[in-house]
N, C-alpha and C positions, 0 to 999 in steps of 0.2 A: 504494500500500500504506500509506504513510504518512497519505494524507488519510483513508485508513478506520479507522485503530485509532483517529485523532482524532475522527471522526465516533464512534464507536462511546462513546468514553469521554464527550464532550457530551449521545449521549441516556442514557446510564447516570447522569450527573448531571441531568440534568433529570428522570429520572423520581422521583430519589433524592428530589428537592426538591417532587417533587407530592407523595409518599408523608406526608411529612412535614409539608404542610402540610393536606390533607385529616385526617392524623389528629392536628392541633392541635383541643381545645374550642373552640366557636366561641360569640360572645356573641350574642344575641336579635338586636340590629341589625344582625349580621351574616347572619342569616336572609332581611333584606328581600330583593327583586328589586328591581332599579333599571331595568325593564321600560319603553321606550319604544317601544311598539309599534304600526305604522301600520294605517292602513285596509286590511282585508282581509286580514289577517294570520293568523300560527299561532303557538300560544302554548307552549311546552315548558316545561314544569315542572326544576327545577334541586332535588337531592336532594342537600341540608346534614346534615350532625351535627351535632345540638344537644349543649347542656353535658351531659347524662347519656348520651351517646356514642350513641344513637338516631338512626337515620336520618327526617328530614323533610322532604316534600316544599313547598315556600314557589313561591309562593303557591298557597292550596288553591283553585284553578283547573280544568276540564276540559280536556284537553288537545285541540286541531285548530281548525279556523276560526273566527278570531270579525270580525264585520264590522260596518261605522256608515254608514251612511247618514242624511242630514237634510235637509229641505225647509222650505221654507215654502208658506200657502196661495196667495201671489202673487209674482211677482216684482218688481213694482214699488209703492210705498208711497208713498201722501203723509202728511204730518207730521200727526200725534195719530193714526193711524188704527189699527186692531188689527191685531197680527201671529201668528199661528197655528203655531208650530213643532212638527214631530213629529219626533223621531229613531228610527230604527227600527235596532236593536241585534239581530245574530244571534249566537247565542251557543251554542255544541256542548254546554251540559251546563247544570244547573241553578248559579244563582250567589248562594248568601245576602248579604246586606250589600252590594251592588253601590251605589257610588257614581258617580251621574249628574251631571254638570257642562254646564249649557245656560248659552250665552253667546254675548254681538256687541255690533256697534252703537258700537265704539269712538269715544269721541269725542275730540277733538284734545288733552286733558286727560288724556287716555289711561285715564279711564275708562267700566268698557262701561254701556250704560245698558239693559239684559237680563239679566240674569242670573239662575240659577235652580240651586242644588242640591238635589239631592233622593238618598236614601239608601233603594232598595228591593229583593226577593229576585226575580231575572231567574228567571225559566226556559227552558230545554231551545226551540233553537229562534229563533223571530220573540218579539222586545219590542219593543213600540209605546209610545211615551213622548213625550205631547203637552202644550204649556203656552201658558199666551198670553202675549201683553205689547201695551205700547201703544208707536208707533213713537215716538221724540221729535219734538219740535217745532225744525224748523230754524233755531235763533236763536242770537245771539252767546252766552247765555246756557248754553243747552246745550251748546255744542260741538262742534255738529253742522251742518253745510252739506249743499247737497244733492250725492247722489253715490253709490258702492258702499260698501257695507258686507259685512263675512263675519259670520255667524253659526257657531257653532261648537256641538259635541257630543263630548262626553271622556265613555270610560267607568274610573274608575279602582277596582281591587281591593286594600285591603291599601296604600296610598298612592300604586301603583303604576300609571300609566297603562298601559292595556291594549290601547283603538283608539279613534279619534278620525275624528271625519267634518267637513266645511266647504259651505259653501252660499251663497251671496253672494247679495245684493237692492240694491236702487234706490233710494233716496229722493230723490224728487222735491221741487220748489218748493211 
């Protein structure tokens, strides 16, 4: 009997304490989503008060599956040779401003010698989003020996990483 009035009294204070912070003004930054969300995922939208007491939904997202997939046209590469990546982005609803992040190839300097932003309006569906690069040259100079590498694909909204895909290749002697 005893452990129930005390239970009883813990969620009467906790609800007291959601009440009260749901209806504090909340500042723009406080709006963001800090969305880490993996491959083949589903993305729920999160409904804020903004400072004029307005409900809004952050990020303006289509709600259900969104998925990355990314290839390349060979698996294995010799040094200068051209590399062909496409990332194919499924995405349940149209998405303006979508920000595309293609990258790999890290070399022991820890920087990647690929990389590719691009900033375009996805649609409802299959995105296909292809680029090239040229593989580095295996030398002390680049960074790079021969061996595996990950090439990578972030789709991020709003700052917000959304789904992300990985792909590994070869570079040979």
């Amino acid at each position: 009997m005893k452990y129930s009035f005390l239970l009883t009294i813990a969620v009467i204070v906790v609800a007291l304490i959601l009440v009260v912070l749901v209806g504090l003004p909340t500042h723009e930054a406080d709006n963001k989503v800090a969305a880490n969300i993996s491959k083949n995922s589903s993305v729920s939208l999160i409904v804020k008060q903004n400072q004029t007491g307005e409900n809004r939904t952050t990020p303006h997202l289509p709600e259900g599956n969104y998925d990355a997939i990314i290839y390349t046209d060979n698996q294995t590469y010799a040094p200068r040779s051209r590399i062909n990546i496409t990332l194919n982005l499924t995405v349940p609803g149209p998405i303006p401003n979508a920000e595309i992040h293609i990258f790999g190839i890290k070399n022991r300097y820890g920087a990647y010698k690929i990389e590719r932003d691009m900033v375009m309006d996805l649609v409802s569906g299959l995105n296909v989003i292809t680029t090239l690069g040229d593989v580095p040259s295996c030398t002390s100079c680049s960074g790079i020996s021969p061996g595996t590498f990950e090439i990578y694909g972030v789709l991020y909204y709003e700052g917000a990483q959304i789904v992300n895909a990985t792909t590994s290749i070869e570079i040979t002697a």
